[in-house]
C-alpha positions in Angstrom: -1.7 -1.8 -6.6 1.2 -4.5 -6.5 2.4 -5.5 -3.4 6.0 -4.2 -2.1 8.2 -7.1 -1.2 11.1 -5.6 1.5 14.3 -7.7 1.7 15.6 -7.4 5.5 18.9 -7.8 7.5 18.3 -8.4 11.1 18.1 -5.2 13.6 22.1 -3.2 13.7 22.8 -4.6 10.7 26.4 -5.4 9.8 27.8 -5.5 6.2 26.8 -8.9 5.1 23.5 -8.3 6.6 22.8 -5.5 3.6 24.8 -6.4 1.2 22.8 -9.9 1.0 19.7 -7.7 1.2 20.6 -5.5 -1.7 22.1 -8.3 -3.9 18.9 -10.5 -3.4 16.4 -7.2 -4.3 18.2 -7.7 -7.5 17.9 -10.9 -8.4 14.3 -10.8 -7.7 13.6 -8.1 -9.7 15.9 -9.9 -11.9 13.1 -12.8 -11.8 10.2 -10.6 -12.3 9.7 -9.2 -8.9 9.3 -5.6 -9.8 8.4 -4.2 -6.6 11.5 -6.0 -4.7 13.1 -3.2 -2.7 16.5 -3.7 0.1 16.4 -2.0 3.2 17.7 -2.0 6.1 16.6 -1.9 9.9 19.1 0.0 11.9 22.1 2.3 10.7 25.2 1.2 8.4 28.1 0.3 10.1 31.6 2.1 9.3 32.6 -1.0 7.2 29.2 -1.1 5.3 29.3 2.7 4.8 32.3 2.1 3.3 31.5 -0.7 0.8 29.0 0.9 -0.7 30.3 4.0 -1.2 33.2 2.5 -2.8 31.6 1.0 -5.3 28.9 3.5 -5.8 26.0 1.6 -4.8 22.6 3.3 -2.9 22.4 2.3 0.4 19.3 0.0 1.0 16.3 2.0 2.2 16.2 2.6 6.1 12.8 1.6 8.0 13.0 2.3 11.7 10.3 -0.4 12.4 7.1 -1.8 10.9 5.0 -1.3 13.4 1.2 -1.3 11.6 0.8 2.1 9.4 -1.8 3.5 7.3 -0.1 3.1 4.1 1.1 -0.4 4.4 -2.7 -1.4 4.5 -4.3 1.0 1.5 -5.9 -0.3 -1.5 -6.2 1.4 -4.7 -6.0 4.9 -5.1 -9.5 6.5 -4.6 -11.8 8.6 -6.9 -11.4 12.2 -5.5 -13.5 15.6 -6.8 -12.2 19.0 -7.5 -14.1 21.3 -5.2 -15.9 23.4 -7.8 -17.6 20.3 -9.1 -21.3 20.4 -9.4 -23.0 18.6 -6.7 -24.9 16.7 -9.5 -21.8 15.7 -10.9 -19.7 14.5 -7.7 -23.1 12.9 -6.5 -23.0 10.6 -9.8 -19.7 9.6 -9.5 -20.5 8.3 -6.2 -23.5 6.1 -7.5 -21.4 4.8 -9.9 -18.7 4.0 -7.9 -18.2 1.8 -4.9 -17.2 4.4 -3.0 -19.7 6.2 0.2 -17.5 8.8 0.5 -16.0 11.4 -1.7 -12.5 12.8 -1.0 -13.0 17.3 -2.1 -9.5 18.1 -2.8 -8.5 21.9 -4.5 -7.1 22.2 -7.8 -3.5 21.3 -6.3 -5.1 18.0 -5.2 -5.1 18.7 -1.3 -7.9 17.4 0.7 -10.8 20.3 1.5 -13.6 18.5 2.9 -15.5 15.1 2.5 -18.9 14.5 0.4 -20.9 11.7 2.3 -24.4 10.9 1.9 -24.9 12.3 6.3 -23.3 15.6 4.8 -25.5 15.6 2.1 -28.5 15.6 3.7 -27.8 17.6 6.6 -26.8 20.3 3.7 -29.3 20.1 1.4 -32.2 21.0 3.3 -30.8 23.9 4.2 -31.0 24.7 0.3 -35.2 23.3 -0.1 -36.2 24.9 3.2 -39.8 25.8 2.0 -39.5 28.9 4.5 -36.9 30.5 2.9 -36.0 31.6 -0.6 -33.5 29.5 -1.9 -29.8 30.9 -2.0 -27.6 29.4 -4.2 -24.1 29.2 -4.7 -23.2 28.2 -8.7 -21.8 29.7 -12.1 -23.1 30.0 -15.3 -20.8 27.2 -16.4 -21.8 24.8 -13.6 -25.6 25.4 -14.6 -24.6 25.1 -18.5 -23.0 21.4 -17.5 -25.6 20.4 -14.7 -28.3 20.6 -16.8 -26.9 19.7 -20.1 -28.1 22.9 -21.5 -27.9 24.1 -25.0 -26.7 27.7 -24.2 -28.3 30.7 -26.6 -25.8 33.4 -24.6 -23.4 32.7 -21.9 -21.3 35.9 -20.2 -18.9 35.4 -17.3 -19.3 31.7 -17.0 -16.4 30.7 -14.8 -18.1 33.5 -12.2 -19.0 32.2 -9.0 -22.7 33.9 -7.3 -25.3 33.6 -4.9 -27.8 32.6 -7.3 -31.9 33.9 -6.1 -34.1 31.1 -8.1 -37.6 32.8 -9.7 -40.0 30.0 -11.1 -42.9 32.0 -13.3 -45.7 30.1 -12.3 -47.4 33.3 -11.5 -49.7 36.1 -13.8 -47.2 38.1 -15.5 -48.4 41.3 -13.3 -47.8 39.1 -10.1 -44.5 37.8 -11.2 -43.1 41.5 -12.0 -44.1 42.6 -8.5 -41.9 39.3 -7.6 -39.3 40.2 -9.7 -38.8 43.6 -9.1 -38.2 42.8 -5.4 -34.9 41.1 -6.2 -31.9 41.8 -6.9 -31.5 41.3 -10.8 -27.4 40.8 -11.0 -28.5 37.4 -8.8 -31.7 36.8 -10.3 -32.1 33.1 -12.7 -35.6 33.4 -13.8 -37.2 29.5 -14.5 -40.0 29.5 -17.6 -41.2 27.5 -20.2 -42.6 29.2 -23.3 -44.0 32.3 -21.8 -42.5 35.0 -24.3 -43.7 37.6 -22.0 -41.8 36.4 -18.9 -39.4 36.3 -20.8 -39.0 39.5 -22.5 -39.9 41.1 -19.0 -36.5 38.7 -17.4 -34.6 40.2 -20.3 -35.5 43.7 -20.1 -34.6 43.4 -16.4 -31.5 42.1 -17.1 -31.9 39.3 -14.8 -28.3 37.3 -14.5 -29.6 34.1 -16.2 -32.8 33.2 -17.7 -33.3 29.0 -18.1 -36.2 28.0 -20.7 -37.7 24.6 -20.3 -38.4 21.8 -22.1 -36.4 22.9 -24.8 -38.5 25.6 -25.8 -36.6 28.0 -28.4 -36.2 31.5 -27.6 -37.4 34.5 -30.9 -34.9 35.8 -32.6 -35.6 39.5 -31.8 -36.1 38.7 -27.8 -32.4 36.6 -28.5 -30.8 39.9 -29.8 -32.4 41.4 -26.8 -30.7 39.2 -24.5 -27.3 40.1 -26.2 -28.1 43.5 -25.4 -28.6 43.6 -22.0 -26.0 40.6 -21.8 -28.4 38.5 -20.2 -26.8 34.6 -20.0 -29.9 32.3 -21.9 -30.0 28.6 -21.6 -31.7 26.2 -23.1 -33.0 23.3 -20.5 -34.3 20.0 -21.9 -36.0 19.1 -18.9 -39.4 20.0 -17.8 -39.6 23.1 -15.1 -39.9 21.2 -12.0 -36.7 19.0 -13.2 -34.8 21.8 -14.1 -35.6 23.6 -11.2 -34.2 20.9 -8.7 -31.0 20.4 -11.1 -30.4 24.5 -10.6 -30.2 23.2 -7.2 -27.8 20.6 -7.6 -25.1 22.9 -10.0 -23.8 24.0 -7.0 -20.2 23.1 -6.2 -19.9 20.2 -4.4 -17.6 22.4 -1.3 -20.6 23.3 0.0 -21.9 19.9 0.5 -18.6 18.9 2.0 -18.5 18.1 5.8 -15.1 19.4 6.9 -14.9 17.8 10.1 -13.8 14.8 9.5 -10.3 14.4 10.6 -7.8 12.9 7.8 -4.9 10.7 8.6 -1.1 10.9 7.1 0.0 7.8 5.4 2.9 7.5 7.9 0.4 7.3 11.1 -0.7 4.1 12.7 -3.6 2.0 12.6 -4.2 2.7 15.6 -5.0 6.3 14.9 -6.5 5.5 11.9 -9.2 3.2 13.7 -9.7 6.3 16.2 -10.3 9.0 13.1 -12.8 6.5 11.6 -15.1 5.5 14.7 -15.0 9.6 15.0 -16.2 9.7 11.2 -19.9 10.0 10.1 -19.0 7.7 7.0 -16.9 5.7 9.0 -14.2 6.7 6.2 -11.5 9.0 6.2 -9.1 10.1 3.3 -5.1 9.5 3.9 -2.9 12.3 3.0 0.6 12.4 2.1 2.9 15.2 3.6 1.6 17.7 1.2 -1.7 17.3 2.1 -2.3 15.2 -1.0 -5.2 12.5 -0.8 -3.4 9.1 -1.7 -6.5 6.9 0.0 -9.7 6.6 1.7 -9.5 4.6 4.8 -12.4 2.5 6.0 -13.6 -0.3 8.5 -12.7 -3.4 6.3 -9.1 -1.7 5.5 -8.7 -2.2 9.3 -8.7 -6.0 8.9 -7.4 -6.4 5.3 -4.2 -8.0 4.4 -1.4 -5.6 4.4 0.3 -4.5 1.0 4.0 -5.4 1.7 5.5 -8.2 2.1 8.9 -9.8 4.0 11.8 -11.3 2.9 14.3 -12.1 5.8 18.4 -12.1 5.1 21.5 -13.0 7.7 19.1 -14.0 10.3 15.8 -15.9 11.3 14.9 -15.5 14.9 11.7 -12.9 15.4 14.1 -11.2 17.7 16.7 -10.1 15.7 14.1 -9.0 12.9 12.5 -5.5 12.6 10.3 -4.5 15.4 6.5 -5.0 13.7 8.1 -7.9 11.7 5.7 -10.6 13.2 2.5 -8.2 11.5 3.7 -9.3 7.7 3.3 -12.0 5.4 7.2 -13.5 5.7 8.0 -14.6 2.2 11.9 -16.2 2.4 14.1 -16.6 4.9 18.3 -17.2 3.7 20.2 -17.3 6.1 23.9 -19.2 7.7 23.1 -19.1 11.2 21.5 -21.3 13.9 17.9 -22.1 13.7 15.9 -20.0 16.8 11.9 -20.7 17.3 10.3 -19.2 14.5 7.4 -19.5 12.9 4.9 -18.9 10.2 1.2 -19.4 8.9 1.9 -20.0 5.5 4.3 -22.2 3.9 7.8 -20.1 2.8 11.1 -20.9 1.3 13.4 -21.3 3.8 17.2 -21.8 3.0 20.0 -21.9 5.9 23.3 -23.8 4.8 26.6 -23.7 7.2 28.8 -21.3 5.2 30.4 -18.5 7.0 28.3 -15.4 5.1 24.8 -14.8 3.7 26.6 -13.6 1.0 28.0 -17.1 -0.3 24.6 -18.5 -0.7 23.1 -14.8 -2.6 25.8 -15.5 -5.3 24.6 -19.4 -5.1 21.6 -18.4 -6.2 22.4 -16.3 -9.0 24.0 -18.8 -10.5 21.5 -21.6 -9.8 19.1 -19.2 -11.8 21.2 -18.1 -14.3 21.1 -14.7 -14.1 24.5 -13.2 -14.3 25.8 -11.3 -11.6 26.8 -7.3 -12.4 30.5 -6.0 -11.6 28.7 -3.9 -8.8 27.3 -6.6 -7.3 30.0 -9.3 -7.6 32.0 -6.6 -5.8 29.1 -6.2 -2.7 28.5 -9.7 -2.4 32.8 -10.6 -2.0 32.9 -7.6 0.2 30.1 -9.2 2.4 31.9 -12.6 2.6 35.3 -10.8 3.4 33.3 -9.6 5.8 31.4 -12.2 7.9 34.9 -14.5 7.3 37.8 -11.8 9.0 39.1 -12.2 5.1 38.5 -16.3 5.0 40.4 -16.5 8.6 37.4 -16.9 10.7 36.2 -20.5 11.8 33.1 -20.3 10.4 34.5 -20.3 6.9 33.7 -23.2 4.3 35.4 -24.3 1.3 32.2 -23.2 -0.4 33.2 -19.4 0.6 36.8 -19.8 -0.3 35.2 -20.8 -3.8 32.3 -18.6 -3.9 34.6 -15.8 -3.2 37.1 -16.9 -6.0 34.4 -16.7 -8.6 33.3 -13.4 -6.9 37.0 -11.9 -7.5 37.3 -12.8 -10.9 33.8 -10.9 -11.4 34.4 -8.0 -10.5 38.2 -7.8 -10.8 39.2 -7.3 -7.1 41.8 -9.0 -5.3 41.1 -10.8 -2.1 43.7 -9.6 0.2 44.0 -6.3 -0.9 40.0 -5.7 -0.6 40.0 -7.6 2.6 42.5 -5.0 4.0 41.0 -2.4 2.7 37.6 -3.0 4.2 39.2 -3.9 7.8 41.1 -1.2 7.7 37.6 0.8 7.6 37.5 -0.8 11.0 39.2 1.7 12.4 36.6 3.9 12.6 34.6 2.5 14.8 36.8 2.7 18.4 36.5 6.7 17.5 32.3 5.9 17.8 30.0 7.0 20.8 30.2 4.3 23.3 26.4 3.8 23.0 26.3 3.6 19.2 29.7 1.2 19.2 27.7 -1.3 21.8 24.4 -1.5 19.8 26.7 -1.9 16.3 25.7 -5.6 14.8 24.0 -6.4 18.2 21.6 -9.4 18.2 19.6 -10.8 20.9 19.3 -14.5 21.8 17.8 -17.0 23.7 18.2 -20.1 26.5 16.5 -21.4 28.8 13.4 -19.0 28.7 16.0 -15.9 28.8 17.1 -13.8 26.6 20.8 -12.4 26.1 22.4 -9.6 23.5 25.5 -10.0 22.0 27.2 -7.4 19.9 30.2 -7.3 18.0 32.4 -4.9 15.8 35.8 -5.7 14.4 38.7 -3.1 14.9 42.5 -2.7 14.4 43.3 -2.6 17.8 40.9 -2.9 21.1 42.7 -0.3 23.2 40.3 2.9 22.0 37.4 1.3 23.3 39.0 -0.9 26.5 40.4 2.7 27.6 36.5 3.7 27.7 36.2 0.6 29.5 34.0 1.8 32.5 31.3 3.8 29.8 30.9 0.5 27.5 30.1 -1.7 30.5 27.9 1.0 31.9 26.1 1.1 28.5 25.9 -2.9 28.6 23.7 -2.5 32.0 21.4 0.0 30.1 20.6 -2.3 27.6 20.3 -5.1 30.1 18.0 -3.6 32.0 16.0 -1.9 29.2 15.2 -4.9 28.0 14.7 -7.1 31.0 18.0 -9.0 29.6 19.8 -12.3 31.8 23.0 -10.3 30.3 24.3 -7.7 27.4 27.7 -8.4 25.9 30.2 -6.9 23.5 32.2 -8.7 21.6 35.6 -6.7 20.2 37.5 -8.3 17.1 41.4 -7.6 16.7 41.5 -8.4 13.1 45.2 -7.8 13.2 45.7 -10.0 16.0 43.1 -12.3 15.5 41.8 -12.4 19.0 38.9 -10.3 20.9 37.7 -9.2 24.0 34.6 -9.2 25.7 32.5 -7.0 27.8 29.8 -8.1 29.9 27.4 -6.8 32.2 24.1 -8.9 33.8 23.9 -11.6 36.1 26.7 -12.6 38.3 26.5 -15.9 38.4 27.0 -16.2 35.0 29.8 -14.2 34.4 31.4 -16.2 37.6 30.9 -19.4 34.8 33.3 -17.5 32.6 36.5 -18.9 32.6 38.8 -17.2 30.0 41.4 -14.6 30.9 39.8 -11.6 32.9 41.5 -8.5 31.4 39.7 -6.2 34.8 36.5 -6.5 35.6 33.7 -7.8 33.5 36.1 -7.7 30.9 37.8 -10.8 29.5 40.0 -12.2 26.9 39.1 -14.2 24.0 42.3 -15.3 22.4 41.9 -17.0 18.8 38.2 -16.5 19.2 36.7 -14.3 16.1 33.5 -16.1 15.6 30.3 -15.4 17.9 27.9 -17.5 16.1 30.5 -20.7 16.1 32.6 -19.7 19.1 31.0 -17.6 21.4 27.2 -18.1 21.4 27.1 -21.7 22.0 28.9 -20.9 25.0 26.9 -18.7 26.2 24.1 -20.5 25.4 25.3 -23.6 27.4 26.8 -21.3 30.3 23.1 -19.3 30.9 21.0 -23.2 30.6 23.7 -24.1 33.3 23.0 -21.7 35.9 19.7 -22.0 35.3 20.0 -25.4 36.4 21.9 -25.5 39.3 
């Protein structure tokens, strides 16, 4: 099974965040990395929604978190056995295979029951107890295929019946008596070469008779058979041999110990670990929603190396990342903005440059491998500049965007301003949000000093919708603040027409007494000529929270 690689945005993603992530899935399955899937960690912004749409491209796959799950840790696909199996059958399988246990699924493929060798045993003495007559439950055709018989007559092989087993090891007169007291539609009689136990099976019309060690049967006791429609096979084993493999033709269901509780692909290890300390086998299949097995869960899958992979776009701080992030092999990191503590145990490619969007150094990197870039994604990957740069106005631009974004253009045959407008204009959208999905749009949390503080932002035409619901944002900032045992929560609301913002904030006092721009009411100021919150808000805050701190 090959490994899935997920490329990641950080948590509220905004459009640059998965537009990088979808245009770098591509390249790498471009470069061979087939199983190279975007996705995304929160929900798509207005803006995002609307880039995508436009140009008709799937939105990147959403994971709500990565928090340890059954499927993310399963191996190959296991063998699995159809419940009317012969025991015989499913029972070699498992010899032959690596496997202890043995997912019983119906003919549909849903899991029924689990062969294990406890099961087994616990079963099959309830078939060889020497104090009862053996009752079996078999067909025709399982004891045709168990044995490897050469069948003489076969009728209604498919039928399923609670097979009585006669072996003639008596006197013919003492057998009859025998005989007689069962019931014959049920009856298999067992003998070698006797021809009268057999003709006396066949005129009883017995439901199977077996002959051992390959013995043929006469020609007029054949047309006998045929008669009285008694099934007659032809076993090349010896009668104690074939009398134990009778035994074993029946399906492998009723061997099956049902108790064992599966576990959904979707459920989480910790579950998992549960269901298998509970299990006999210390195994237990993983269904799908349909009740499908797709795996067999043991101890050592507990501890094995997940099967997916990370590669982390637009941001590389733990924080910001997926929650369950820190459980995965982190391939790449790309990303534009300023290095937090992070960490990894194996060496990775790690690429951060000062340009002002992800998206510059995506299109970098198609070029530097020489893979040409499709109209589709030329068109994401200018959008996700536009973006990140308030159309190339924002401080953090770099001539490298301006000329990134000129290449971009001439790919995919859009014009810069008139895109630009068009995706701002998507902006205005957002103010007509729920307050408590507008303050978690884009948010990302950061730290100084041994604190950590969230800042969100989203870009509209004009701040008045949301400054009128002034008194909800800032009430929504304290929830998050508190939730998360935050120093402070802060919104951060771009005027892309004016080119100015405002910010919200709700936390500790004395660090919003530190801030000195223009106080619009309340916990509410004004950022004039400030669009930037890595370049020209962060920092800021960064050096405003180490300075109370210190004081």
């Amino acid at each position: 099974m090959s490994d899935t690689v997920y490329v990641l945005g950080h948590k509220n993603p905004d459009t640059d965040s998965v537009v990088a992530a979808t245009a770098y899935a591509h390249l790498k399955r471009e470069l061979g990395l087939k199983n190279c899937i975007a996705a995304r960690a929160g929900k798509m912004n207005p803006q995002a929604e609307y880039v995508f749409e436009r140009f008709g491209v799937p939105f990147p796959a959403f994971l709500p978190d990565l928090i340890p799950k059954v499927e993310y840790y399963l191996g190959a696909k296991p063998l699995t056995v159809d419940r009317g199996t012969p025991l015989w059958e499913a029972l070699s399988l498992m010899n032959r295979s690596a496997q202890k246990a043995l997912p019983i699924v119906d003919s549909d493929g849903r899991y029924r029951s689990m062969l294990h060798y406890s099961s087994f045993a616990q079963n099959i003495l309830k078939k060889i107890n020497p104090h009862k007559k053996a009752v079996i439950a078999t067909s025709l055709g399982r004891l045709q295929a168990t044995i490897k018989a050469q069948p003489v007559a076969v009728y209604e092989p498919e039928e399923q019946f609670k097979a009585r087993m006669l072996v003639a090891a008596l006197e013919i007169d003492s057998f009859k008596r025998h005989l007689d007291a069962e019931a014959k539609d049920a009856a298999i009689v067992i003998v070698g070469d006797r021809v009268d136990v057999q003709r006396y099976a066949i005129e009883s019309k017995v439901r199977a008779l077996i002959i051992t060690n390959g013995a043929l049967l006469d020609r007029p006791l054949k047309d006998l058979a045929e008669k009285n429609r008694v099934s007659v096979l032809i076993s090349p084993y010896d009668t104690s041999s074939t009398s134990l493999l009778v035994i074993y033709s029946t399906p492998v269901e009723t061997m099956g110990d049902d108790g064992i509780r599966p576990v959904y692909r979707h459920e989480t290890l910790r579950k998992a670990r549960e269901a298998i300390m509970e299990s006999p086998s210390r195994s237990v299949p993983v269904l799908d929603d349909d009740g499908r097995v797709v795996g067999l869960f043991t101890e050592s899958d507990l501890i094995r190396e997940p099967n997916l992979s990370l590669i982390l776009v637009d941001h590389n701080e733990l924080s910001q990342a997926i929650d369950g992030a820190d459980n995965y092999r982190i391939l790449e990191v790309i990303d534009h903005h300023r290095l937090g503590s992070f960490n990894t145990r194996y060496p990775i490619t790690f690429i951060n440059r000062v340009v002002g969007s992800t998206s510059t150094i995506i299109a970098g990197m198609y070029r530097d491998a020489r893979i040409p870039i499709p109209k589709t994604i030329a068109a994401l990957l200018l959008s996700g500049i536009l973006s990140d740069t308030l159309i190339l106005k924002s401080a953090t631009t770099t001539e490298l965007d301006l000329e990134v974004a000129e290449y971009l253009s001439n790919l995919s045959d859009l014009e810069i301003d008139e895109l630009g407008r068009d995706i701002m204009s998507s902006a205005s959208l957002v103010g007509k949000k729920p307050v408590p999905e507008i303050v978690r749009m884009d948010m990302k949390e950061y730290s100084a000093a041994e604190l950590t503080f969230t800042v969100s932002q989203v870009e509209v035409n004009t701040p008045e919708e949301i400054l009128e619901r002034g008194d909800e944002v800032l009430k929504e900032l304290g929830a998050i603040c508190a939730g998360g045992g935050h120093y402070f929560s802060a919104l951060m609301v771009t005027d892309i027409t004016e080119l100015s913002s405002v910010l919200f904030v709700e936390g500790d006092k004395e660090l919003i007494a530190l801030l000195r721009y223009p106080r619009v009411r309340d916990r509410v100021f004004e950022l004039k000529d400030v669009l930037s919150r890595k370049k020209q808000l962060v920092p800021l805050l960064t050096e405003l929270t180490e300075k109370a701190q210190s004081e």
